[in-house]
C-alpha positions as CSV (number, residue, x, y, z in Angstrom):
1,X,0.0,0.0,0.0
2,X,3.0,2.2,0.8
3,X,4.8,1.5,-2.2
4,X,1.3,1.7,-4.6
5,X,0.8,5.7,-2.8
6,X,4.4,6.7,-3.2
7,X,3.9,5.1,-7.1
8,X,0.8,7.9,-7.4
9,X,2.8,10.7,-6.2
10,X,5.9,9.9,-8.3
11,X,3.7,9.9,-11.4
12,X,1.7,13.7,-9.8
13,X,5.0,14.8,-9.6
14,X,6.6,14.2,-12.1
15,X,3.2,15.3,-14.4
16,X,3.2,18.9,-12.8
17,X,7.2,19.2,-13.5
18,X,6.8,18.1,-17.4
19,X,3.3,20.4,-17.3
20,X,5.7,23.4,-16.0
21,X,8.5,22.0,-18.0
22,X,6.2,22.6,-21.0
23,X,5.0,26.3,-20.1
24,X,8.6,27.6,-19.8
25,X,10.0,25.9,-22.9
26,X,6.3,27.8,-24.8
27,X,7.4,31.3,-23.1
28,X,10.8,31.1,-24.5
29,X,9.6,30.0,-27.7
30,X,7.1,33.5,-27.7
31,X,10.1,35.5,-26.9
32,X,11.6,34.2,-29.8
33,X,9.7,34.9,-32.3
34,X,8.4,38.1,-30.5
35,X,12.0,39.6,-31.4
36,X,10.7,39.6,-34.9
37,X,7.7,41.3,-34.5
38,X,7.0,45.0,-35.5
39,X,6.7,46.2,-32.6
40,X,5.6,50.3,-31.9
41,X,7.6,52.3,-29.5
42,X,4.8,53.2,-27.2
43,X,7.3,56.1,-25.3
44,X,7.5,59.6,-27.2
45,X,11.1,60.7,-28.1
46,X,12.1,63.9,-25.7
47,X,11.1,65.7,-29.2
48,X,7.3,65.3,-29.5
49,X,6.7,65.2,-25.6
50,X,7.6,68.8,-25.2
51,X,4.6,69.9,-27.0
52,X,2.4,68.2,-24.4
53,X,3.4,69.8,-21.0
54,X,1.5,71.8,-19.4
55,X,3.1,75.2,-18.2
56,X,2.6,76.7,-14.8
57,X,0.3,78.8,-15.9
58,X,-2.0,75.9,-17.1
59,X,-1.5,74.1,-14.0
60,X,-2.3,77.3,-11.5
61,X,-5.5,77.4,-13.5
62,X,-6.3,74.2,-13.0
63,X,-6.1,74.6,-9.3
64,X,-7.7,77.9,-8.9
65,X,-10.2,76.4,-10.5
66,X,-10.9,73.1,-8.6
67,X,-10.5,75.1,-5.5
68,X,-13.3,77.0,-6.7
69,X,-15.4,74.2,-6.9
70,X,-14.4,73.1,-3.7
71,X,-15.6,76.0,-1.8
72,X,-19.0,76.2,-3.7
């Protein structure tokens, strides 16, 4: 009976590793071919990012303006 239960978990354990064993070896093979993938570079260059900050006066606005609402 001992032998028969430490068959069973041999045969779990050794299922779960080759199940793992599996999931790596598929997310190295997806890094792989991701490499050749076009890909977009989702951050802006320092160039084109300029245009979108706000100045100080934009920001003071913004909080004269929610304090406004605060108080009403």
């Amino acid at each position: 009976m001992l032998g028969e239960g430490l068959v069973i978990v041999l045969i779990g354990m050794g299922t779960v590793f080759l199940f793992l064993a599996v999931l790596v070896i598929i997310m190295y093979g997806f890094r792989f071919f991701i490499r050749f993938l076009p890909v977009e570079n989702r951050s802006p260059s320092p160039e084109t990012a300029r245009g979108r900050d706000a100045t100080p006066e934009e920001i003071a606005a913004a909080v004269a303006a929610i304090r406004k609402f605060k108080n009403k």
